[in-house]
One Martini backbone bead per residue (centre of mass of N, CA, C, O) as a GRO file, in nm:
protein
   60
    1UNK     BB    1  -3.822  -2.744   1.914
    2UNK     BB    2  -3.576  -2.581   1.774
    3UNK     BB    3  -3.463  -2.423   1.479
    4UNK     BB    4  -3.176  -2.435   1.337
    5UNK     BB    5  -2.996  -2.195   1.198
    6UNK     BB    6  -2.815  -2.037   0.968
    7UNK     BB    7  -2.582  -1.729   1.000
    8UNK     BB    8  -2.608  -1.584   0.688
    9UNK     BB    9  -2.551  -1.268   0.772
   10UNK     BB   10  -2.215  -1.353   0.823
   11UNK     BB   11  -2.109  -1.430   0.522
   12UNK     BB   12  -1.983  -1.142   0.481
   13UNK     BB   13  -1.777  -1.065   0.636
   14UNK     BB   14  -1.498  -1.208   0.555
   15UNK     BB   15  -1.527  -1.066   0.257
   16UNK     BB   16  -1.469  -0.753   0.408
   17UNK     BB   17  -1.205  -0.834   0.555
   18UNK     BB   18  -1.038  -0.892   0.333
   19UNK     BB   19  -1.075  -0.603   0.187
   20UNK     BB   20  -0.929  -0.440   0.414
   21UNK     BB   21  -0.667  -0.638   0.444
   22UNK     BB   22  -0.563  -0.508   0.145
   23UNK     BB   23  -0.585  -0.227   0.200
   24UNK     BB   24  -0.422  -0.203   0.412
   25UNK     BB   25  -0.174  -0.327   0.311
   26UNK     BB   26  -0.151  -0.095   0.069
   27UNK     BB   27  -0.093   0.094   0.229
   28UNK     BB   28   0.125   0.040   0.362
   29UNK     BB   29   0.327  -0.011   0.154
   30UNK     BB   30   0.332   0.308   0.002
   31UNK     BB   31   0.438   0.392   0.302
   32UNK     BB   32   0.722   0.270   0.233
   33UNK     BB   33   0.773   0.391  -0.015
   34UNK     BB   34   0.783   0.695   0.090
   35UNK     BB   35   1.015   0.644   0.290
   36UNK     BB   36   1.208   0.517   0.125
   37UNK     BB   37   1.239   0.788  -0.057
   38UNK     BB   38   1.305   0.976   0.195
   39UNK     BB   39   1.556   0.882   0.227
   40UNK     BB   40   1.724   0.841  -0.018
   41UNK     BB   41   1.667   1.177  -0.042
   42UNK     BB   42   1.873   1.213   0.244
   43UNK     BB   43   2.119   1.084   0.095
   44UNK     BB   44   2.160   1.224  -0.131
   45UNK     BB   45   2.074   1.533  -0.092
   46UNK     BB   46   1.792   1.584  -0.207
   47UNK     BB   47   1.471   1.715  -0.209
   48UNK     BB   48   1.209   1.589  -0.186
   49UNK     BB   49   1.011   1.821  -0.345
   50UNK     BB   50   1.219   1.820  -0.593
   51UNK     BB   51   1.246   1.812  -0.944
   52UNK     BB   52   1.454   1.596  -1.121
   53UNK     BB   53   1.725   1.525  -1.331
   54UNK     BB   54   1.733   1.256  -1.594
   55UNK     BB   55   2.049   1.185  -1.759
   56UNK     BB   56   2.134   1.003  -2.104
   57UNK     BB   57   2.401   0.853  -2.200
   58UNK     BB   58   2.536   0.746  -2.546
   59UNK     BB   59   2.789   0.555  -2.644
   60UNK     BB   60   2.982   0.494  -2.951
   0.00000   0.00000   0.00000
């Protein structure tokens, strides 16, 4: 009879697609934040690319 060994070689397998889907999530999230960010930049009317400028002023 055979021998049956553990699949060690696939051990790390899990642990790498792990790291990519999170990689992967991460990139979605981002992706979504700067379209979110280029919606509001065309609803409010500002150019996506022009630098804005936020002035706060306290009133005493």
């Amino acid at each position: 009879m055979s021998e049956v060994r553990p699949l060690t070689r696939h051990r790390r397998t899990p642990g790498v697609l792990d790291v990519l889907a999170r990689v992967g999530t991460l990139v979605s999230f981002t992706a979504l934040l700067v379209i979110a960010a280029a919606a509001g930049g065309a609803v409010d009317g500002s150019p996506a690319g022009e630098p804005t400028t936020v002035t706060i002023t306290f009133d005493r």
